[in-house]
C-alpha positions as CSV (number, residue, x, y, z in Angstrom):
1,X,-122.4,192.6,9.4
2,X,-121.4,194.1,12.9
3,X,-123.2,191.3,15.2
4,X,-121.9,191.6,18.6
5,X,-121.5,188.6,21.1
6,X,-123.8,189.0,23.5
7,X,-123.0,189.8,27.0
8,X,-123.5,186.8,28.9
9,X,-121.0,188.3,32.2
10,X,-124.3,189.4,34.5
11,X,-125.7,185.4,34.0
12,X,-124.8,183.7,37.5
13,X,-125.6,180.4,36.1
14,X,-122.7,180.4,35.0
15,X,-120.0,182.2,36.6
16,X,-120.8,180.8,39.7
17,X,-121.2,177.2,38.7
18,X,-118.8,175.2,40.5
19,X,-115.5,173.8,38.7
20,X,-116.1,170.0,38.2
21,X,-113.8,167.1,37.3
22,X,-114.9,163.9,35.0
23,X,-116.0,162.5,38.1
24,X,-119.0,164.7,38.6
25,X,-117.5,166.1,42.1
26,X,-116.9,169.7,43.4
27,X,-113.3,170.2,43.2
28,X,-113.2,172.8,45.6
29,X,-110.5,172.1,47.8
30,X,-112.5,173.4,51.5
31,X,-115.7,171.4,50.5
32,X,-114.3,167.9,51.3
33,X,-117.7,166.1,50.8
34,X,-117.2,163.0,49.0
35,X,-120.5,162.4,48.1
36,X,-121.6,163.9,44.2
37,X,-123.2,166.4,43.5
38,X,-126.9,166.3,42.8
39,X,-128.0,168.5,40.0
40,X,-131.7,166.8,40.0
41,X,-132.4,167.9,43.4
42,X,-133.1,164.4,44.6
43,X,-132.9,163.7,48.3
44,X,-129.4,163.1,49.1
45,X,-128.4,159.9,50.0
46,X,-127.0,159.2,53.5
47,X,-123.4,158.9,53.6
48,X,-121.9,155.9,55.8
49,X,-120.3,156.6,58.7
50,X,-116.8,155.7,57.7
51,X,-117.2,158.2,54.5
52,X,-118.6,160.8,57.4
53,X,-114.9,159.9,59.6
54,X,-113.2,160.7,56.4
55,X,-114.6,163.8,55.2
56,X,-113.9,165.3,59.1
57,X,-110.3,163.8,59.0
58,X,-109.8,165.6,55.6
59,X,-111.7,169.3,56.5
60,X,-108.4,169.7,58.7
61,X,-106.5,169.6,55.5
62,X,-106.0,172.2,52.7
63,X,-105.4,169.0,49.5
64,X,-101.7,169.4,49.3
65,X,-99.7,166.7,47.7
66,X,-97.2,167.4,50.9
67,X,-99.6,166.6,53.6
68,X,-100.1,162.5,52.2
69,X,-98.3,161.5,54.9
70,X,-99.7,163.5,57.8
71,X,-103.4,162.3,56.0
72,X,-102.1,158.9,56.3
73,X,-101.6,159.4,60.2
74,X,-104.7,160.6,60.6
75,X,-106.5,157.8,59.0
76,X,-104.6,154.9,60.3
77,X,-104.9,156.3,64.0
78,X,-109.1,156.3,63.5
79,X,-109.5,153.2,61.8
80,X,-106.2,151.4,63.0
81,X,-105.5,150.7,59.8
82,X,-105.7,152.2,55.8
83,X,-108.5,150.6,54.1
84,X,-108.1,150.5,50.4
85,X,-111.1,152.5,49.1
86,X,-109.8,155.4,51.3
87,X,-106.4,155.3,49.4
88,X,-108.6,156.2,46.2
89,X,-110.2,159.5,48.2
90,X,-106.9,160.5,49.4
91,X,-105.5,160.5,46.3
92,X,-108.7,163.1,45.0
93,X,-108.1,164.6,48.0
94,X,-104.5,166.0,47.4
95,X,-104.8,165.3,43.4
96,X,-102.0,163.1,43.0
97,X,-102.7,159.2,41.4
98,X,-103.7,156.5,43.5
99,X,-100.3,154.7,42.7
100,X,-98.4,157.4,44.3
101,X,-100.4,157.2,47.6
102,X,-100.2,153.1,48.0
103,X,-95.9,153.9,47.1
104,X,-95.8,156.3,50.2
105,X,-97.9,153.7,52.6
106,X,-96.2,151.0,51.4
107,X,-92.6,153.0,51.8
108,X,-93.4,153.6,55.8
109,X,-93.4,150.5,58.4
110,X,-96.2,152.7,60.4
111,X,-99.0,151.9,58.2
112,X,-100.6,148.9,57.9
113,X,-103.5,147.3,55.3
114,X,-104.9,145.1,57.6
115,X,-107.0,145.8,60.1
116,X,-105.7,145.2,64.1
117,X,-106.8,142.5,66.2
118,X,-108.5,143.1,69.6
119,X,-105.0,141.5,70.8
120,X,-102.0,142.8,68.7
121,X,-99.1,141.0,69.2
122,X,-95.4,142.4,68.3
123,X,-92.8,139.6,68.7
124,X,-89.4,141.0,69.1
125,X,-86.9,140.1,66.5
126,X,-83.8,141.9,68.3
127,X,-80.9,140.7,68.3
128,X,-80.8,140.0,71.9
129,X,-84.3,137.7,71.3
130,X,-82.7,136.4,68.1
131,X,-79.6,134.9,69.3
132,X,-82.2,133.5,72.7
133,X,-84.7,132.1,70.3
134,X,-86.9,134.3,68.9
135,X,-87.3,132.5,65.5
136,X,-88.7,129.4,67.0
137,X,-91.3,131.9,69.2
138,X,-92.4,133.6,66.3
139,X,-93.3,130.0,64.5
140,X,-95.3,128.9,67.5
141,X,-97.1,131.8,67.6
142,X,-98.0,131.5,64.1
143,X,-98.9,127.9,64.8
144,X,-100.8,128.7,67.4
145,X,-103.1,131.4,66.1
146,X,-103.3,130.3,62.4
147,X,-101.8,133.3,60.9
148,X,-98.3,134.7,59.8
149,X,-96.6,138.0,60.3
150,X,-98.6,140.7,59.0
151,X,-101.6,138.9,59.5
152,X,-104.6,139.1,61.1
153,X,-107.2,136.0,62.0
154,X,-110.4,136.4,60.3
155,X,-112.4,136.5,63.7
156,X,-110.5,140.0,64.5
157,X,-109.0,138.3,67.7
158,X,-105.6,138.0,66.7
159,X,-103.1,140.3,64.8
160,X,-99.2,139.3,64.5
161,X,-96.2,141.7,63.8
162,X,-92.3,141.5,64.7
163,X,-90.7,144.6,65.9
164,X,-86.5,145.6,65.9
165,X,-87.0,145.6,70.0
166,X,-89.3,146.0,72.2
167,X,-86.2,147.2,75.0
168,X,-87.1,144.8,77.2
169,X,-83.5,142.9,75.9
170,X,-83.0,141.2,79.6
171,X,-86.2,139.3,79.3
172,X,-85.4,138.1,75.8
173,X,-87.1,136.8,74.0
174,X,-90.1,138.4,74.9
175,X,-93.3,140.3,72.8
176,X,-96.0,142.9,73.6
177,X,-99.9,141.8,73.6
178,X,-101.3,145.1,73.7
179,X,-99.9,146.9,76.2
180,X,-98.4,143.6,78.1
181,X,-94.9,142.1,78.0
182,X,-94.2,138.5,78.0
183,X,-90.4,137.6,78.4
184,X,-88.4,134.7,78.9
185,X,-90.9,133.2,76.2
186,X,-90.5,128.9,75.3
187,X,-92.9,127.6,73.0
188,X,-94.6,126.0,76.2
189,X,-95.3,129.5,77.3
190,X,-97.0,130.1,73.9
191,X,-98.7,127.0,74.2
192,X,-100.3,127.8,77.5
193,X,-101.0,132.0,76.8
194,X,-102.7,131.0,73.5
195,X,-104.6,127.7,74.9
196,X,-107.6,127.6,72.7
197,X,-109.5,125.1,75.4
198,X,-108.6,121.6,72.8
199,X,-106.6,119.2,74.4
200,X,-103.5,119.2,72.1
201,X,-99.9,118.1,73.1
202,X,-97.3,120.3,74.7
203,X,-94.2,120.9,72.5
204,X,-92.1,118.0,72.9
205,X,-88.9,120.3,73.5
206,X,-90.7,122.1,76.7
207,X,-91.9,119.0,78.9
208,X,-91.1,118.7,82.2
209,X,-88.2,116.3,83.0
């Protein structure tokens, strides 16, 4: 018997189908929209905003494992921070696992997993500050505002970091509250910049002779 295959090369069902991984997503590296695809025809479903932010940050982007870093920028500097769930895009993004995209972040001081405070604070740990105090500052802060370094207070208020220097080393020790520099800090200067309106005792070491 001489059956011949038939010719199936002229059926555009097929050869222009779009690659797919087990996800059920276009892998198509200039069609960065996260959403899958819909081969019912259903009315798409709206995509959230922040999914919207991410799929412009990532057009800009060809999916190279190189640019993780520069991707990383980009997303920190729009939400101020890297949320999880956008560590898991990023890495189908540029096609590398997830694990390897948390070990760069995590490798780099520059990003952050928690989000920023409306007032960030960066309390200088230099060694001018250190030698003037800057331990004891750092614990009143964190007394006062009810969170540690690398935190932030649930309310979104407050975030708290320490820095090498701030290069401010003649006003040590001093920190930065957004874009303002407090030097010559005692914990009663602490007390009164973070008052929270409750009558509460002023640090025994900082009352007035």
């Amino acid at each position: 018997m001489d059956d011949k295959l038939e010719d199936r090369s002229d059926d555009k069902s097929i050869l222009e189908r779009p690659a797919m991984n087990p996800h059920g997503k276009n892998i198509d590296r200039k069609n960065t929209n996260l959403k899958n695809t819909n081969p019912d025809n259903k009315q798409p479903v709206k995509q959230a905003p922040e999914d919207e932010k991410l799929n412009q940050i990532l057009s800009s982007f060809s999916g190279s494992e190189h640019e993780i870093i520069p991707i990383l920028q980009r997303v920190q500097g729009e939400y101020g921070y890297l949320p999880e769930p956008i560590l898991f895009k990023i890495a189908e993004f540029t096609g590398v696992p997830e694990s390897q995209v948390y070990s760069v972040a995590t490798f780099y001081a520059q990003f952050r997993f928690t989000p920023r405070g409306k007032k960030h604070i960066m309390v200088c740990r230099g060694t001018a500050c250190h030698v003037r105090g800057a331990p004891r500052i750092l614990e009143e802060v964190q007394k006062r505002l009810g969170i540690k370094e690398g935190e932030t207070s649930p309310d979104l208020e407050y975030s708290l970091e320490t820095v090498a220097c701030i290069g401010q080393c003649g006003l040590a020790p001093n920190m930065v509250v957004n874009e303002t520099t407090y030097g010559r800090l005692t914990k009663k200067k602490i007390y009164e910049l973070f008052y929270k309106g409750k009558k509460e005792e002023v640090p025994s070491d900082e009352k007035e002779e």
